[in-house]
N, C-alpha and C positions, 0 to 999 in steps of 0.2 A: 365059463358061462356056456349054457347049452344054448342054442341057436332054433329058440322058437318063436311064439309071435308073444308070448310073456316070458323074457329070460329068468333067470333061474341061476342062481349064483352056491358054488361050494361050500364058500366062507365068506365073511363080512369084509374081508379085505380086499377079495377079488371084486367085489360090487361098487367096496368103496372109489377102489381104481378105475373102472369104468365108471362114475360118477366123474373125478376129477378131470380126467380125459374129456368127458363131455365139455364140463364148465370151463377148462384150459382154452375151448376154443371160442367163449365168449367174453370169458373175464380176463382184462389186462391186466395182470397183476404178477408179480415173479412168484409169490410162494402162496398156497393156500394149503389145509389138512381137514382131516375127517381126525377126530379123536374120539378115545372112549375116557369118558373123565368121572372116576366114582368117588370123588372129595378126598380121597387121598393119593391117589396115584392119576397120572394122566399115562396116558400112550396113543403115540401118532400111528394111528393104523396106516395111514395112507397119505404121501404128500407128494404135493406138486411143485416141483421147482422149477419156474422156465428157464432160469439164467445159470445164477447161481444158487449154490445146497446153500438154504438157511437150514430149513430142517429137516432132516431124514426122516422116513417110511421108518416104523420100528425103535423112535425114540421114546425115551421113556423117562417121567422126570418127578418128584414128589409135587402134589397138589398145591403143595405150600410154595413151590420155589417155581412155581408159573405164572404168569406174564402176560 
């Protein structure tokens, strides 16, 4: 992220992550994700684990077998 008064991100994952980071510090929750989901495929661009890994950053899983 470039450091102006409207940031400006590389990629969708680096923005995703600074989103998370934001919300970690209001939502009590151990896991939450940003995904991209196009009915067939899911992938966790970006996730938040407080405690323990439910779900890793980079997972990837068929549309049909998510949850």
């Amino acid at each position: 992220m470039t450091n102006t008064l409207y940031p400006t991100y590389e990629t969708i994952e680096e923005a995703a992550d600074e989103v998370l980071a934001l919300i970690s510090k209001f939502v009590d929750v151990n896991t939450f994700f940003i995904a991209k989901n196009d009915k067939k495929d899911v992938n966790i661009l970006s996730a938040f684990n407080r405690n323990d890994v439910v779900l890793p950053s980079g997972f990837e899983t068929l549309y049909r077998d998510s949850f």
